[in-house]
PyMOL Python script that loads the backbone (N, CA, C, O; Angstrom):
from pymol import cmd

cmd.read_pdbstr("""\
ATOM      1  N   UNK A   1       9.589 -11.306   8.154  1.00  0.00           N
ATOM      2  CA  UNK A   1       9.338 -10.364   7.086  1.00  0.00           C
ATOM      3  C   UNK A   1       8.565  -9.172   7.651  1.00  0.00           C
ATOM      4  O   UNK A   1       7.687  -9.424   8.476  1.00  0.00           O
ATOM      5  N   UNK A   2       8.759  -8.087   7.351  1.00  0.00           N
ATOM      6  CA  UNK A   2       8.179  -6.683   7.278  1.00  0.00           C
ATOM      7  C   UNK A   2       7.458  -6.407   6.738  1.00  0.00           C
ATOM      8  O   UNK A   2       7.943  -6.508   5.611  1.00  0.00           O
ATOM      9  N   UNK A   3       5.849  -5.848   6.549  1.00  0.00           N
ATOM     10  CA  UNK A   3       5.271  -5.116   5.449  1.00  0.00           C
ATOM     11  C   UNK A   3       5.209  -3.596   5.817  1.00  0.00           C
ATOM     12  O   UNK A   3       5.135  -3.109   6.945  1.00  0.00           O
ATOM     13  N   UNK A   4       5.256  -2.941   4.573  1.00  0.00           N
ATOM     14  CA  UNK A   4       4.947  -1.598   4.607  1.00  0.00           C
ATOM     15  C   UNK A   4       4.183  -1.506   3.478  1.00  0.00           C
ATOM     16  O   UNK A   4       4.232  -2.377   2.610  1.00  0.00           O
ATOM     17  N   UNK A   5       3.410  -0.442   3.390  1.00  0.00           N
ATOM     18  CA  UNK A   5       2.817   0.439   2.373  1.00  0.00           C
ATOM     19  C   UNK A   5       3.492   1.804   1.839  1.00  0.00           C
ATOM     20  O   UNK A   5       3.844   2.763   2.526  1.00  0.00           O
ATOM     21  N   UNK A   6       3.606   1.609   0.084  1.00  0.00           N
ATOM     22  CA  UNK A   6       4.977   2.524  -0.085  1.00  0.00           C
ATOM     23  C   UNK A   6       3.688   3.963  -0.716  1.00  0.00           C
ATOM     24  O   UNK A   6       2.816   3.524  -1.465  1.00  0.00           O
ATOM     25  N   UNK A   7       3.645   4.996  -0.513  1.00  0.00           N
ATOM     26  CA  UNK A   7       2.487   6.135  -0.889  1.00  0.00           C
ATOM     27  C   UNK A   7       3.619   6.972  -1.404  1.00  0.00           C
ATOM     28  O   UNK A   7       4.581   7.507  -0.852  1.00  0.00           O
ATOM     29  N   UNK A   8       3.196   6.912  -2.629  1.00  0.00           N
ATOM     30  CA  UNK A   8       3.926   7.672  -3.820  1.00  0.00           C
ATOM     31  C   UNK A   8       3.250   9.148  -4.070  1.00  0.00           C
ATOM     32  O   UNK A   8       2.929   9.468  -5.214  1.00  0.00           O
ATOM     33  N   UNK A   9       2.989  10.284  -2.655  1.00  0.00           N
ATOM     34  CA  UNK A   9       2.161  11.452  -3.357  1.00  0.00           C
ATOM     35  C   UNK A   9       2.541  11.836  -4.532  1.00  0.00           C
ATOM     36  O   UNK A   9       3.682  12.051  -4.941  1.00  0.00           O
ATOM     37  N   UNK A  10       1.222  11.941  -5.231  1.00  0.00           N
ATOM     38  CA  UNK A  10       1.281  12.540  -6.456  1.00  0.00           C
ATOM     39  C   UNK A  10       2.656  11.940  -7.324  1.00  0.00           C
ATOM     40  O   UNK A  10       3.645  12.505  -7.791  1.00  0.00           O
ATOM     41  N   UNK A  11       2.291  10.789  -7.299  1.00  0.00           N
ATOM     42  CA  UNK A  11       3.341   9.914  -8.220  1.00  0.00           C
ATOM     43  C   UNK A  11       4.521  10.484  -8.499  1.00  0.00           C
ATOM     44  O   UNK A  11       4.930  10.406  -9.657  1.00  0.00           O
ATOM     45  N   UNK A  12       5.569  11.403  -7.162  1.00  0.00           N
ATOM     46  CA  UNK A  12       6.264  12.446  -6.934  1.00  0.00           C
ATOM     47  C   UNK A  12       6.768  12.052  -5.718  1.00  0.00           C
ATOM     48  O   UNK A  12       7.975  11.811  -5.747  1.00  0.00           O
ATOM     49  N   UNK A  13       5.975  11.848  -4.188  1.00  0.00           N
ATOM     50  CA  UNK A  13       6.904  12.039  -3.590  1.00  0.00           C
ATOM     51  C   UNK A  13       6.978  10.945  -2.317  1.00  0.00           C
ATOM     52  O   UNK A  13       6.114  11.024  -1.442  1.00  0.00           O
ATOM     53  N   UNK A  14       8.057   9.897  -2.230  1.00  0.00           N
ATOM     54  CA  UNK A  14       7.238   8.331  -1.775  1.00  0.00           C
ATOM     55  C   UNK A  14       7.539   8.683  -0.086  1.00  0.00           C
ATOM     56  O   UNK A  14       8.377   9.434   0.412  1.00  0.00           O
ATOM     57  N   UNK A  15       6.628   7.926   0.472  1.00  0.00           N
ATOM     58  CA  UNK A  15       6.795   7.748   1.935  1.00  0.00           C
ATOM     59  C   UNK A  15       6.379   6.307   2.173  1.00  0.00           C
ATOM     60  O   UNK A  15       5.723   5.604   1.405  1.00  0.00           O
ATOM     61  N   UNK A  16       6.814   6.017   3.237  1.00  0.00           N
ATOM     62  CA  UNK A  16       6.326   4.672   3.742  1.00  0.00           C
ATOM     63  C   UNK A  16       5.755   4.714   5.159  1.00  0.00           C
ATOM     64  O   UNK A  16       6.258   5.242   6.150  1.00  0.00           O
ATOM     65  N   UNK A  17       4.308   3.879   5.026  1.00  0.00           N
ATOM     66  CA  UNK A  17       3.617   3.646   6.021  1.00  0.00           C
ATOM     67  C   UNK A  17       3.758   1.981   6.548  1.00  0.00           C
ATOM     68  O   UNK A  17       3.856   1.087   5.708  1.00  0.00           O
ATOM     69  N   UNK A  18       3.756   1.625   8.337  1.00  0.00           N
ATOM     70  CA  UNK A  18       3.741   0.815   8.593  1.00  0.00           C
ATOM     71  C   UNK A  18       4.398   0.569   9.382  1.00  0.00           C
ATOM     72  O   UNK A  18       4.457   1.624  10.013  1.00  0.00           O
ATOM     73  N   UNK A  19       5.153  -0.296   9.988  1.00  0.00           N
ATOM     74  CA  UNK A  19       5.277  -1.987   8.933  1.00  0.00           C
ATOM     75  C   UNK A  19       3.429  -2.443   9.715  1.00  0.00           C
ATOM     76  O   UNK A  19       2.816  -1.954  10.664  1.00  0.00           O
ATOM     77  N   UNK A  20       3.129  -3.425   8.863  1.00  0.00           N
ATOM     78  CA  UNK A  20       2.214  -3.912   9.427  1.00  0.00           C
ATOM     79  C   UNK A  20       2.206  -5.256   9.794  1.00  0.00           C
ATOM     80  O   UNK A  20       3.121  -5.959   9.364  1.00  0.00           O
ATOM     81  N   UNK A  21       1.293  -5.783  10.554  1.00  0.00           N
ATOM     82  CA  UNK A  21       1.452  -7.396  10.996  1.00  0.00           C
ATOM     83  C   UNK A  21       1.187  -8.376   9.892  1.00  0.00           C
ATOM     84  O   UNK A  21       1.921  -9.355   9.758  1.00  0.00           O
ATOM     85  N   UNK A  22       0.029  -8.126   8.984  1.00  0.00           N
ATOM     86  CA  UNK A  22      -0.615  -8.853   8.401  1.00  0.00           C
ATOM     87  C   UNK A  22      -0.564  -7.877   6.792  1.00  0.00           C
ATOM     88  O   UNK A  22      -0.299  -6.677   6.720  1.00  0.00           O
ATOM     89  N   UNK A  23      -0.894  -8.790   5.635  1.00  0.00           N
ATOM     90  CA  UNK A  23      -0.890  -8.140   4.588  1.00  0.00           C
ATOM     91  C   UNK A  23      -2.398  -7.517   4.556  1.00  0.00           C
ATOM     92  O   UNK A  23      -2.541  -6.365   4.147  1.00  0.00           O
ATOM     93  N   UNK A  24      -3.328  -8.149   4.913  1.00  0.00           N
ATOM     94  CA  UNK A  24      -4.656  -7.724   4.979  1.00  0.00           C
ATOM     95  C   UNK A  24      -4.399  -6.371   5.624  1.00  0.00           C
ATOM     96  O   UNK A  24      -4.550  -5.396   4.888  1.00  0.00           O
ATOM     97  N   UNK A  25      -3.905  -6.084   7.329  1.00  0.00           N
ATOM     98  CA  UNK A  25      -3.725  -5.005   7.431  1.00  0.00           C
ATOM     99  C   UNK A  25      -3.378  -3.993   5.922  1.00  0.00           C
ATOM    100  O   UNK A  25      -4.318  -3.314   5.509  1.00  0.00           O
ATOM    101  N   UNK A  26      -2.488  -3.954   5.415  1.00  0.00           N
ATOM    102  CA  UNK A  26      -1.441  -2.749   4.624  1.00  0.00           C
ATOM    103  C   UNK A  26      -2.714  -3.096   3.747  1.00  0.00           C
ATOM    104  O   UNK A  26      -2.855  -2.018   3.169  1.00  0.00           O
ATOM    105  N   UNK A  27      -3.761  -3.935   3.262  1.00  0.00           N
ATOM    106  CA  UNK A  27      -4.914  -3.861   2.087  1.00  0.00           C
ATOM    107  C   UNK A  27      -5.190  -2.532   2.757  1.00  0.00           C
ATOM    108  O   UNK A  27      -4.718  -1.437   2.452  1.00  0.00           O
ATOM    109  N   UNK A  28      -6.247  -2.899   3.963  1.00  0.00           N
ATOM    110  CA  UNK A  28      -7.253  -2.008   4.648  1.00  0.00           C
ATOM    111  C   UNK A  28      -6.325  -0.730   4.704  1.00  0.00           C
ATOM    112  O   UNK A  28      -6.819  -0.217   3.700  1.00  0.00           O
ATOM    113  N   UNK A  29      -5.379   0.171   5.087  1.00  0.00           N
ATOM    114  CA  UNK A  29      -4.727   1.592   4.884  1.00  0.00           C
ATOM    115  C   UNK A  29      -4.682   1.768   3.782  1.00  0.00           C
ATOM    116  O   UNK A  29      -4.853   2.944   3.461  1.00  0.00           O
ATOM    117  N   UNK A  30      -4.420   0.669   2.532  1.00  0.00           N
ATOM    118  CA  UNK A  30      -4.152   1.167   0.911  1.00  0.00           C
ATOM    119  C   UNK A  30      -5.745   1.381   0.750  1.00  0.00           C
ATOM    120  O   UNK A  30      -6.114   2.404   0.173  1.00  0.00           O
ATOM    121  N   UNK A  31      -6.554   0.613   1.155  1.00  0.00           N
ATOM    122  CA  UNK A  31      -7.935   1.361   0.990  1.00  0.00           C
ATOM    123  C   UNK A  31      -8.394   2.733   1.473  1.00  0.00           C
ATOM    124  O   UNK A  31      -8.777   3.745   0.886  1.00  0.00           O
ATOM    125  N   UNK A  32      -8.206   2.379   2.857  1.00  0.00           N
ATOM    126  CA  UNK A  32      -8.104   3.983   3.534  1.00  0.00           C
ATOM    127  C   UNK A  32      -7.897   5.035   2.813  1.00  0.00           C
ATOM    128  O   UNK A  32      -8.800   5.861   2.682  1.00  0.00           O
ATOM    129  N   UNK A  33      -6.924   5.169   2.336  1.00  0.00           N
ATOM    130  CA  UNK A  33      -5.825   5.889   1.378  1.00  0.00           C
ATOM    131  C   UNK A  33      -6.401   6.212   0.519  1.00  0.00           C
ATOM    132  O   UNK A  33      -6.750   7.393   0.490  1.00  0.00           O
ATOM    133  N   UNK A  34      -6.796   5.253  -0.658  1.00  0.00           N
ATOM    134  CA  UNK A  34      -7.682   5.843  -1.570  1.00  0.00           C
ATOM    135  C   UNK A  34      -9.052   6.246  -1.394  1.00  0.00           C
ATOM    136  O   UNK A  34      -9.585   6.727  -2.393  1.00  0.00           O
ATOM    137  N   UNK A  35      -9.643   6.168  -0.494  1.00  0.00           N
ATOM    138  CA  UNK A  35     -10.402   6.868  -0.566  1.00  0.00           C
ATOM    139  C   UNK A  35     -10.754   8.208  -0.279  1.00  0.00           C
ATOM    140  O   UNK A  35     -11.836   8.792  -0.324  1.00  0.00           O
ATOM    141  N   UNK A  36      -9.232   8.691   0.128  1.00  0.00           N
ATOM    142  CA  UNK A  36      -8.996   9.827   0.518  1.00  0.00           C
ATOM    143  C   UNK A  36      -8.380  10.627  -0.658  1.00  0.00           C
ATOM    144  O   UNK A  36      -8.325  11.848  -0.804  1.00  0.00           O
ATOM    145  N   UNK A  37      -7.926   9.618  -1.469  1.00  0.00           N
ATOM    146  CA  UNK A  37      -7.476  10.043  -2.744  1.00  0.00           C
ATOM    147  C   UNK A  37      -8.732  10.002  -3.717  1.00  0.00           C
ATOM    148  O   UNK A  37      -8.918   9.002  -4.410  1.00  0.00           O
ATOM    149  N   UNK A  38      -9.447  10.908  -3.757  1.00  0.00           N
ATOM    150  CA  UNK A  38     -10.355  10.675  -4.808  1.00  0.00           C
ATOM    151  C   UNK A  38      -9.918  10.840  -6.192  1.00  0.00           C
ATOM    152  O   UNK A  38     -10.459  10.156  -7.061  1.00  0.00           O
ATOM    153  N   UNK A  39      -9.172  11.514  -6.436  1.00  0.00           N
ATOM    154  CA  UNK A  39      -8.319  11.935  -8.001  1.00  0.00           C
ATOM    155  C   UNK A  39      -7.489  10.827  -8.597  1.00  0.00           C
ATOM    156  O   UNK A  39      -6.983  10.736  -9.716  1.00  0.00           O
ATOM    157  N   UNK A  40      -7.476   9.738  -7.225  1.00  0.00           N
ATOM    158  CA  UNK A  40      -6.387   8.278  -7.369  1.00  0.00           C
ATOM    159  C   UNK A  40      -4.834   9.571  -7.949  1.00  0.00           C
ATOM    160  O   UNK A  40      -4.750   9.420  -9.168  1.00  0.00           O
ATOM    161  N   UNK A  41      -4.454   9.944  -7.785  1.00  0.00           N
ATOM    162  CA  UNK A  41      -3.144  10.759  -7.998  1.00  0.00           C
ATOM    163  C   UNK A  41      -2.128  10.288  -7.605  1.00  0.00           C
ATOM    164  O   UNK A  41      -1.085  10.549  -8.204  1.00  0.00           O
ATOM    165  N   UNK A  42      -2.131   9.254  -6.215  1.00  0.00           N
ATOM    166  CA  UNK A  42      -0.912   9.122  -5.523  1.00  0.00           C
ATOM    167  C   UNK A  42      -0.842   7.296  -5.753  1.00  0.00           C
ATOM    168  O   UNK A  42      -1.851   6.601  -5.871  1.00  0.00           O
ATOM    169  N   UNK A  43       0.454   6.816  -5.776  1.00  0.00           N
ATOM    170  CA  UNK A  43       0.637   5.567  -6.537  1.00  0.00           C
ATOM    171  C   UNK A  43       0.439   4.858  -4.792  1.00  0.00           C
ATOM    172  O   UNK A  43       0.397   5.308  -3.647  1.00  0.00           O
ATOM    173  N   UNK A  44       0.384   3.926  -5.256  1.00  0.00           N
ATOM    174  CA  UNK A  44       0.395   2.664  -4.086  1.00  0.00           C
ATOM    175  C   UNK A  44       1.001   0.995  -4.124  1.00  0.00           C
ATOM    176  O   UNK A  44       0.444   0.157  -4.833  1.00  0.00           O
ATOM    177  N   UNK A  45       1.723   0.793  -3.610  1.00  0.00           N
ATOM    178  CA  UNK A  45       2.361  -0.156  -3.275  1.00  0.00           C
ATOM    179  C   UNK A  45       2.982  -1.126  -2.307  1.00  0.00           C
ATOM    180  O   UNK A  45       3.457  -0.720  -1.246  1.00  0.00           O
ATOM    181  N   UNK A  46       2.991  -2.399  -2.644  1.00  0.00           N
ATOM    182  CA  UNK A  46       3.916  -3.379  -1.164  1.00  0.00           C
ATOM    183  C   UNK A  46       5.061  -3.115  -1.194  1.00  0.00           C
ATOM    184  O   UNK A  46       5.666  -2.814  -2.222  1.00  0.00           O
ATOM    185  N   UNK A  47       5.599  -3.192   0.051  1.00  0.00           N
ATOM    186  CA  UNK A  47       7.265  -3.303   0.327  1.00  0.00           C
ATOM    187  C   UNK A  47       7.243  -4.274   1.051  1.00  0.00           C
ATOM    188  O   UNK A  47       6.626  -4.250   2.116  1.00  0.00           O
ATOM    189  N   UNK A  48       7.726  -5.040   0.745  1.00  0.00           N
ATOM    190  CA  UNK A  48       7.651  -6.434   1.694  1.00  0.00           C
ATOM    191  C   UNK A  48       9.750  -6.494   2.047  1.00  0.00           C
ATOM    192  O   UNK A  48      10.407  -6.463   1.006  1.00  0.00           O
ATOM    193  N   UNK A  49      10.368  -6.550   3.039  1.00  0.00           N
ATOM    194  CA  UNK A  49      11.355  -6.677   3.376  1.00  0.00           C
ATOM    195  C   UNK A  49      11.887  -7.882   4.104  1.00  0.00           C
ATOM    196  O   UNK A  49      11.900  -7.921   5.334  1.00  0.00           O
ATOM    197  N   UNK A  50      12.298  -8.805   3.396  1.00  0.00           N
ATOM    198  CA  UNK A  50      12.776 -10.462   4.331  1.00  0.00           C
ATOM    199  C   UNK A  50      13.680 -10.753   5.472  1.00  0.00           C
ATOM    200  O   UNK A  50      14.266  -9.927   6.173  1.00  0.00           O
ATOM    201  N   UNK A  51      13.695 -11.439   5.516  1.00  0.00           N
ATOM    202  CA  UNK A  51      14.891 -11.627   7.198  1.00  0.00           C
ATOM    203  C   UNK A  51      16.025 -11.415   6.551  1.00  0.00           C
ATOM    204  O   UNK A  51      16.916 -11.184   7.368  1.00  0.00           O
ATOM    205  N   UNK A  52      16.562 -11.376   4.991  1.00  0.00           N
ATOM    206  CA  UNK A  52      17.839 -11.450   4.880  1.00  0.00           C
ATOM    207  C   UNK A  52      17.885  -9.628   4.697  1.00  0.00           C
ATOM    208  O   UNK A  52      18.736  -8.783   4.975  1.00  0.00           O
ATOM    209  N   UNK A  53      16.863  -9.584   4.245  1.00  0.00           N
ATOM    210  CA  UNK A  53      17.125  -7.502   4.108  1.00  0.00           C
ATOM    211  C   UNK A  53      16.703  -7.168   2.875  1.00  0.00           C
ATOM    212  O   UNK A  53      16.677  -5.984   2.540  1.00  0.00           O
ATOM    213  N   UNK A  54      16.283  -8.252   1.964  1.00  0.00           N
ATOM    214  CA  UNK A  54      16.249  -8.353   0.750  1.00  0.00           C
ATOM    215  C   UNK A  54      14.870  -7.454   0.442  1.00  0.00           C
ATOM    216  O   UNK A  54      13.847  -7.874   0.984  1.00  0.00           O
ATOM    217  N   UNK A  55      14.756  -6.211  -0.412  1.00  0.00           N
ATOM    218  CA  UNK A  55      13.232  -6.314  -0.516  1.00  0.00           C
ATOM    219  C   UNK A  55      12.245  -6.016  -1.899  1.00  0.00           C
ATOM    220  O   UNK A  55      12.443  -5.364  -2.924  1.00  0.00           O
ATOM    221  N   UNK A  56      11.505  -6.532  -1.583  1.00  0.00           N
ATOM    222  CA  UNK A  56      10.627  -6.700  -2.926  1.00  0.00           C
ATOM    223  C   UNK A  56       9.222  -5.496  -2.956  1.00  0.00           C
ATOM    224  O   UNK A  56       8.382  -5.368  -2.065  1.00  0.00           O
ATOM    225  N   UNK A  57       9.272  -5.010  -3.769  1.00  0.00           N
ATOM    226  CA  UNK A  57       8.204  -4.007  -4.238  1.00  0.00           C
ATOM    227  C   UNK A  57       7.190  -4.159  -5.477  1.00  0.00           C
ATOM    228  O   UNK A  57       7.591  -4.265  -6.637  1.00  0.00           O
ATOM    229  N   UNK A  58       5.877  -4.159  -5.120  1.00  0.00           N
ATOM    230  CA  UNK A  58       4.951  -4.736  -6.032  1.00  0.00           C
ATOM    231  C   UNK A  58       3.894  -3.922  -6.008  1.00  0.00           C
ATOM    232  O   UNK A  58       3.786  -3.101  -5.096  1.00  0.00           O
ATOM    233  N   UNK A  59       2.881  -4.031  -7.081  1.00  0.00           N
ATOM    234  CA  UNK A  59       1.552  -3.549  -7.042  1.00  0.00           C
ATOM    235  C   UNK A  59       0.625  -4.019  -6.004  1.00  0.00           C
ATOM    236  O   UNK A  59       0.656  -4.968  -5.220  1.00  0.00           O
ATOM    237  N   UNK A  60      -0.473  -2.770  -6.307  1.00  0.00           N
ATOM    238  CA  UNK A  60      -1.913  -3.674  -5.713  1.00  0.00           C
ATOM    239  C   UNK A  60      -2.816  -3.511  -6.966  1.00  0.00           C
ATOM    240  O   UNK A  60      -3.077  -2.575  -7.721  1.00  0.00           O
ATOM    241  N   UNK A  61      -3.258  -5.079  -6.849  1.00  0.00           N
ATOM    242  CA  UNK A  61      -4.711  -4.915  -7.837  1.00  0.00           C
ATOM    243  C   UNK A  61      -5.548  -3.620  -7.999  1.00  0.00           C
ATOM    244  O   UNK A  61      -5.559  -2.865  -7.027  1.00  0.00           O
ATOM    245  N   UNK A  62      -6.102  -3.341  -8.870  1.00  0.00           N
ATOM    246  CA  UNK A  62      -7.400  -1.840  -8.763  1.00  0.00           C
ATOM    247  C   UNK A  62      -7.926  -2.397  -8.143  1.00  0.00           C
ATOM    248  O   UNK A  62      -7.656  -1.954  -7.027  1.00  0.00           O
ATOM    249  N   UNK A  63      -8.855  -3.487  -8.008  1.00  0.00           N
ATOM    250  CA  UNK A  63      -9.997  -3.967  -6.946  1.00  0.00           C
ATOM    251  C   UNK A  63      -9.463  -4.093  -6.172  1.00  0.00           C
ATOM    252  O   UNK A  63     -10.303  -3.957  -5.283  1.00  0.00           O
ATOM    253  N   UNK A  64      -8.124  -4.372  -5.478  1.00  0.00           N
ATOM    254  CA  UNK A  64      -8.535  -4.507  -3.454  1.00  0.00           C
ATOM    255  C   UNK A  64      -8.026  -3.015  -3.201  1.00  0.00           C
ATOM    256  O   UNK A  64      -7.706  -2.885  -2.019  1.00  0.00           O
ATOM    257  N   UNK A  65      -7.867  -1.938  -3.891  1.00  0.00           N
ATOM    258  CA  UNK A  65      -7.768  -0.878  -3.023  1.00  0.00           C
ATOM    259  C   UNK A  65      -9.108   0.225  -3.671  1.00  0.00           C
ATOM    260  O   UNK A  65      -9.369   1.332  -3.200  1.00  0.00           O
ATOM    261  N   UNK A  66      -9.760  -0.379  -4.751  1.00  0.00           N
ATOM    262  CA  UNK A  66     -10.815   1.357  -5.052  1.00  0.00           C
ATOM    263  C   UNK A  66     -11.315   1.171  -3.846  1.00  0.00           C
ATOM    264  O   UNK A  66     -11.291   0.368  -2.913  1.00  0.00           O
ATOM    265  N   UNK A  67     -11.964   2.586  -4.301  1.00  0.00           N
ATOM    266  CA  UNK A  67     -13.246   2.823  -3.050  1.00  0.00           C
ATOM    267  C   UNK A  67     -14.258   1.800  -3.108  1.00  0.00           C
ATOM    268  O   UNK A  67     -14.848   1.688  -2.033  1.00  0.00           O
ATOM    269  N   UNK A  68     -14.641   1.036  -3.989  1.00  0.00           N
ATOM    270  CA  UNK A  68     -15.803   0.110  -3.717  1.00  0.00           C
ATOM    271  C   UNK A  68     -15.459  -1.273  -2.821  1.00  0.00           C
ATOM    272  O   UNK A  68     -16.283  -1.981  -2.241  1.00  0.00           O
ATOM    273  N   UNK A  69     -14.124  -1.434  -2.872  1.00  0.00           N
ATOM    274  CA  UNK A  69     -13.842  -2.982  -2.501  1.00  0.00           C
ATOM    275  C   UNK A  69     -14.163  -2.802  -0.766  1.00  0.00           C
ATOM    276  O   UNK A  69     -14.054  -1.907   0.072  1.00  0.00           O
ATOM    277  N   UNK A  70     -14.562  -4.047  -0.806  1.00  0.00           N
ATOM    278  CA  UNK A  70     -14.369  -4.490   0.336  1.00  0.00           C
ATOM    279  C   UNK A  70     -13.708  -6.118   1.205  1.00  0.00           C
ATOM    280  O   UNK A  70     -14.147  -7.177   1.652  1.00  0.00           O
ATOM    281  N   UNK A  71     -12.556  -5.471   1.052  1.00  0.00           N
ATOM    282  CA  UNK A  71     -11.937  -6.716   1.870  1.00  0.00           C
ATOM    283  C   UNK A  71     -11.415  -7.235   3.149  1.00  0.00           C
ATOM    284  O   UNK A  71     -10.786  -8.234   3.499  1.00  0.00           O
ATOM    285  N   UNK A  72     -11.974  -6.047   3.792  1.00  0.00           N
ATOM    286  CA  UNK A  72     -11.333  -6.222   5.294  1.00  0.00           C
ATOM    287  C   UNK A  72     -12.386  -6.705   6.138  1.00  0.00           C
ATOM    288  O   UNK A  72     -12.170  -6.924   7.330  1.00  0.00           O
TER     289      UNK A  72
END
""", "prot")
cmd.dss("prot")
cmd.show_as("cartoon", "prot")
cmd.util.cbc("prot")
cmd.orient("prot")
């Protein structure tokens, strides 16, 4: 399986960051991220992609990406 982080600027225009090794990794950049986003403006999300090609797209909790969390 693949992870990426899907960054929706300005809930407008998506890019994908990654793939990463670990999901914890893609936490710690979706944190990154927002905290660079102070306006929170730009959406955030998993892309997780399987061995068959299949892929699934999901949220992140508000707590593991505001600026206060700390999970890494």
């Amino acid at each position: 399986m693949t992870r990426w982080l899907v960054v929706v600027e300005g809930d407008v225009e998506p890019r994908l960051e990654g793939p990463f090794k670990t999901d914890l990794g893609r936490v710690v950049a979706a944190q990154e991220h927002r905290r660079k986003d102070l306006h929170e403006r730009d959406g955030l999300f998993r892309l997780d992609i399987g061995a068959s090609g299949s892929p699934r797209i999901y949220n992140f909790l508000h707590l593991e990406v505001s600026p206060e969390a700390d999970v890494a």
